[in-house]
C-alpha positions in Angstrom: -133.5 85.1 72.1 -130.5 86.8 71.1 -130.3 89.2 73.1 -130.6 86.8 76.0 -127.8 84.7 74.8 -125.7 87.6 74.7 -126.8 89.0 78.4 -126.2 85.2 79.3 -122.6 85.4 78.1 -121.9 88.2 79.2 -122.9 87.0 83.6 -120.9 84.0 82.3 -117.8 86.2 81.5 -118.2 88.5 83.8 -119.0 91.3 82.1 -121.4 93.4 84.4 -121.2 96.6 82.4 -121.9 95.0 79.0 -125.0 93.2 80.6 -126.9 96.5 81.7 -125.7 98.2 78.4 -127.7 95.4 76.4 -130.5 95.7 79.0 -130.6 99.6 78.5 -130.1 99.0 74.5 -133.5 96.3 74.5 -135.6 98.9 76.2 -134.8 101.7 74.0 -135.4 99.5 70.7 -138.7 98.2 72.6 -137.5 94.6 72.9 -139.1 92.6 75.4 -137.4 92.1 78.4 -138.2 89.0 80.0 -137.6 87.3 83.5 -134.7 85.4 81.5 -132.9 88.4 80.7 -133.2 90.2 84.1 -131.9 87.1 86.1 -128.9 86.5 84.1 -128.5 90.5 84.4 -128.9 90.3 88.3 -126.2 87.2 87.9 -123.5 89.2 86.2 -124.0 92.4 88.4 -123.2 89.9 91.7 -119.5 90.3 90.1 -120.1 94.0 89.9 -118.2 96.4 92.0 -121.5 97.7 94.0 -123.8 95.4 95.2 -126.3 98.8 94.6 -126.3 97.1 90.8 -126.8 94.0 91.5 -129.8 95.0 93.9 -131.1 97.7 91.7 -131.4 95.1 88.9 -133.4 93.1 91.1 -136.1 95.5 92.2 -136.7 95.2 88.7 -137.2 91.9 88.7 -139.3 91.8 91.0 -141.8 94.6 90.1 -142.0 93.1 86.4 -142.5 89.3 87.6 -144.3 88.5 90.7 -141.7 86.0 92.2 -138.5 86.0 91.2 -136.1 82.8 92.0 -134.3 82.1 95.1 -130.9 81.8 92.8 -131.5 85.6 91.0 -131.9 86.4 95.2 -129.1 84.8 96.4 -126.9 87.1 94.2 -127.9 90.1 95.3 -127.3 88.2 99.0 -123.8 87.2 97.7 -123.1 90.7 96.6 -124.8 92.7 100.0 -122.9 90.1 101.5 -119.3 90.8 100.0 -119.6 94.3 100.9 -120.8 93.5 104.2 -124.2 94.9 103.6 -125.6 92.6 106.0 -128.7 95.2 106.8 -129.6 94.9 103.4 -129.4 91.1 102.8 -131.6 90.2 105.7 -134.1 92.6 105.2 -134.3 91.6 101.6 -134.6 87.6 102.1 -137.3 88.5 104.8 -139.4 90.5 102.5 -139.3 88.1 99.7 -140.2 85.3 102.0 -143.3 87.2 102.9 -143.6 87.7 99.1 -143.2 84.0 98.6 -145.6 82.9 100.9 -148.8 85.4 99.6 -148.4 83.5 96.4 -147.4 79.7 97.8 -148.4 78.6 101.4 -145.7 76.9 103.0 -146.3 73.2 102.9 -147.2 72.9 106.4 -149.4 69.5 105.4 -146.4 67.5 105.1 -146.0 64.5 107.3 -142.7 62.5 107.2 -142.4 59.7 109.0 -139.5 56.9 108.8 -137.2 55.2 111.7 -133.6 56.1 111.8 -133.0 52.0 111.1 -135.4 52.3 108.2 -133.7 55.8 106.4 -130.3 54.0 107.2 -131.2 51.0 105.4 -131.9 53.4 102.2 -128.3 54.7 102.0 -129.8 58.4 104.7 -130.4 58.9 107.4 -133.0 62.0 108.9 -131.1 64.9 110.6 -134.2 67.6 110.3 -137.7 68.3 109.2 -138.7 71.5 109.5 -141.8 73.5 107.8 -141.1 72.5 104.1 -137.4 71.4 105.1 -135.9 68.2 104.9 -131.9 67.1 105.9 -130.8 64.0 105.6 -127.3 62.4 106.3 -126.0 60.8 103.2 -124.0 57.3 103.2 -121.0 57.0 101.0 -121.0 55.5 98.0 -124.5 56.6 97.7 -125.5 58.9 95.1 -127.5 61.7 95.7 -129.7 60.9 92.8 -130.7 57.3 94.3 -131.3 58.8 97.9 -133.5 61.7 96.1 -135.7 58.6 94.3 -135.9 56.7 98.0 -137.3 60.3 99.7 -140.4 60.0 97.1 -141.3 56.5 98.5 -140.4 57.6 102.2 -142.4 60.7 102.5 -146.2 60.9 102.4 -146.9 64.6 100.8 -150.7 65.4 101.0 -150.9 67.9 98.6 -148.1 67.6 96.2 -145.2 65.1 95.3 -142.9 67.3 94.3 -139.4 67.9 95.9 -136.4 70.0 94.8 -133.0 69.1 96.2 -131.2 71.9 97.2 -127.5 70.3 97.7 -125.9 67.5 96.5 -122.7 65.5 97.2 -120.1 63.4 95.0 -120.7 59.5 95.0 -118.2 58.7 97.3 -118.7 61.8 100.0 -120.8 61.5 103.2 -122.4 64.4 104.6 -125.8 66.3 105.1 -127.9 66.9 101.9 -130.9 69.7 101.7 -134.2 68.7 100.2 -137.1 71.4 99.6 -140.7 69.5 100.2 -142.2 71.3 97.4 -141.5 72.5 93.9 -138.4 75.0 92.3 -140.9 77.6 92.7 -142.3 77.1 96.2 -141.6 78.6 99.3 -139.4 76.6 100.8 -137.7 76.2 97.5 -137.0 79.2 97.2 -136.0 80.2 100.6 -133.5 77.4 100.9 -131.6 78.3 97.3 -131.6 82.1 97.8 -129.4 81.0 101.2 -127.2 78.7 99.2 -126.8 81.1 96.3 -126.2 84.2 98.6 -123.5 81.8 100.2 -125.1 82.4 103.6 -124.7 78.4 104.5 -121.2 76.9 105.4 -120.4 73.8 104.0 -117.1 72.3 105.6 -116.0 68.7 104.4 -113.4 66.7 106.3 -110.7 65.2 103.9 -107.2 63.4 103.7 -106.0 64.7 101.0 -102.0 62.9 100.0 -98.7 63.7 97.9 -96.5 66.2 99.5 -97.8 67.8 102.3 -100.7 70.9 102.5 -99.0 73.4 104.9 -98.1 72.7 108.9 -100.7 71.6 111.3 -102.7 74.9 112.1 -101.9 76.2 109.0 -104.7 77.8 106.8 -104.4 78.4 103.0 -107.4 79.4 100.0 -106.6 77.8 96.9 -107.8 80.0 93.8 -108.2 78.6 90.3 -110.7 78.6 88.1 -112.7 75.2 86.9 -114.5 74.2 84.1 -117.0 71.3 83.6 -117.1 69.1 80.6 -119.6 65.9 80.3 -117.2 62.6 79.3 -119.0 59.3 78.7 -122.0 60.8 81.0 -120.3 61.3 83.7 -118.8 64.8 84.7 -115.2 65.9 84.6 -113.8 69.1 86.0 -110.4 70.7 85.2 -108.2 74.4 85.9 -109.0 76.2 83.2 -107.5 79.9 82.9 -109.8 80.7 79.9 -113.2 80.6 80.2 -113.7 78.8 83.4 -115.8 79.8 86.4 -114.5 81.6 89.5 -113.6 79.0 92.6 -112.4 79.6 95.7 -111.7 77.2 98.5 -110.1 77.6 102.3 -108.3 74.9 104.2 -107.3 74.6 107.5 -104.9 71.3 108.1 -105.8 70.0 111.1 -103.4 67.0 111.2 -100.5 65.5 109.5 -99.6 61.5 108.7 -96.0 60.1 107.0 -96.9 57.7 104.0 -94.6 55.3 104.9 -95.7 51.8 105.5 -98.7 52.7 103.2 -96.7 51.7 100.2 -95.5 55.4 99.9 -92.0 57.1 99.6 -90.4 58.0 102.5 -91.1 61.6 102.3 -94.9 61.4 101.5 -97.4 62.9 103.8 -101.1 62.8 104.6 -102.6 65.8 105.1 -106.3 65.4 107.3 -107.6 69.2 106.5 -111.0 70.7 107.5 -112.0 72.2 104.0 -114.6 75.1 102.6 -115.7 75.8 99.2 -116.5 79.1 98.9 -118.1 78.3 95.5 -119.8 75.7 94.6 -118.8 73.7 91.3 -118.2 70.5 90.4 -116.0 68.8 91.7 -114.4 71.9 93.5 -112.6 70.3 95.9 -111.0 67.6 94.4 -109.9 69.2 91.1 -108.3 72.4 93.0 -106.1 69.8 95.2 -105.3 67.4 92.5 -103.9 70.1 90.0 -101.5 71.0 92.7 -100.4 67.0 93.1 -102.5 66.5 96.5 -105.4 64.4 95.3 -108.5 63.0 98.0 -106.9 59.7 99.2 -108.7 56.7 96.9 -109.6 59.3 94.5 -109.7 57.0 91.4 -110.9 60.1 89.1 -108.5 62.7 90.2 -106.0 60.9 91.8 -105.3 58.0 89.6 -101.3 57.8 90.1 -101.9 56.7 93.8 -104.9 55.1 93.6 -103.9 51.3 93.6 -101.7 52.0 96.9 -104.4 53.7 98.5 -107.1 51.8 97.5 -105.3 48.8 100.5 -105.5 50.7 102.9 -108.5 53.0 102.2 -111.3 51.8 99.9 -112.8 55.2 99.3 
């Protein structure tokens, strides 16, 4: 147990080197090594210089434990992937879904049926369901925890109730959310997470963001800063932290520009309409990096308090 604390600190500090040292040092003093200590390993060598780490580190996950987890995959993805290793990321995510599949049968049994009326009605609407895969648009101002509850009472599963969702989206964001028809540890569980993990699926939001302006129209920019999540009053809360926070990256491209005035703004206030991509995927990512630099999501009442009651006429969320 300590020793996995400390291999667990170490991929959360990024401290690649220490992480295999320990791993070396538990095999020489005959510790056992479980499948907790070698995902956490494979986690900290994705921040590694050579994705050859990170991969070998995985090969021995997976000749110790018969299937390892899509997330322990997606980091060797995410590191192939970084140095453009793309050879080596495809070939491994196909021959881990064969792997996969020998020890869970896809759930080919499901049947899902519900009207686009019907879903819509339940705060989602379908987009795609495909062997095991589900995508459903999400309303806003509907949590991704309700419209997870509504999909056990919507789809009929012959063999197994058990769904993992894959994505989710802030209370007041529409957009597409990713659910797995089956458990953490099936198939399509599995598949689907190693591909978010491995950072192999683009997510780009559309958002008006206010304050001072973001750049000129056709301008593109990555904000860097790293976050860290804190639980207030059970509910989350996300902040720039330089010590001890997580890695975030996120790329904007503005796409249009709008004067605040009239909108009970100053004169020189703009609206910036950006197409936006988090590269990682934390908490609150988007809003947090924008609102440290005084451009918070219009109606923002978490982030963006200061403009809130002006926005709030004109935009309600």
């Amino acid at each position: 147990i300590t020793y996995n604390a400390a291999v667990s600190a170490c991929e959360k500090g990024g401290q690649w080197a220490k992480a295999l040292g320990l791993l070396a040092e538990m095999k020489v003093s005959h510790v056992n090594v479980d499948s907790i200590t070698y995902h956490a390993a494979v986690r900290a060598c994705e921040r590694g210089p050579s994705w050859q780490h990170c991969l070998a580190m995985f090969s021995e996950l997976s000749l110790n434990f018969q299937a390892p987890e899509g997330t322990s995959l997606g980091s060797v993805i995410n590191a192939c992937r970084v140095a453009s290793s793309w050879e080596s990321a495809c070939a491994l995510l196909d021959k881990e879904l064969s792997r996969w599949l020998s020890h869970d049968s896809l759930e080919a049994s499901v049947t899902y049926e519900v009207s686009h009326r019907e879903s819509w009605n339940k705060g989602f609407t379908t987009l795609l369901h495909y062997q095991g895969i589900l995508a459903v648009s999400k309303a806003a101002d509907t949590s991704t925890e309700s419209i997870f509850e509504r999909l056990h009472h919507t789809v009929s599963l012959l063999e197994s109730s058990d769904m993992t969702c894959v994505s989710r989206l802030d209370l007041p964001t529409s957009g597409v959310l990713v659910v797995a028809l089956g458990s953490r540890t099936s198939t399509s569980a599995n598949y689907v997470l190693a591909q978010f993990a491995g950072r192999l699926a683009i997510k780009t939001y559309h958002c008006l963001f206010s304050g001072q302006g973001l750049g000129a129209i056709g301008s593109k920019a990555v904000r860097i800063a790293a976050l860290s999540t804190s639980t207030v009053d059970d509910s989350y809360r996300t902040a720039v932290s330089t010590a001890g926070g997580q890695e975030s990256c996120t790329a904007l491209f503005v796409k249009a520009l709008y004067q605040g005035t009239g909108l009970g703004r100053m004169q020189d206030d703009v609206f910036t309409f950006a197409e936006v991509r988090p590269i990682t995927g934390r908490t609150h990512q988007i809003r947090v990096h924008f609102a440290s630099l005084g451009r918070p999501l219009v109606s923002d009442v978490a982030y963006g308090s200061q403009f809130f009651a002006a926005d709030s006429q004109w935009c309600s969320r």
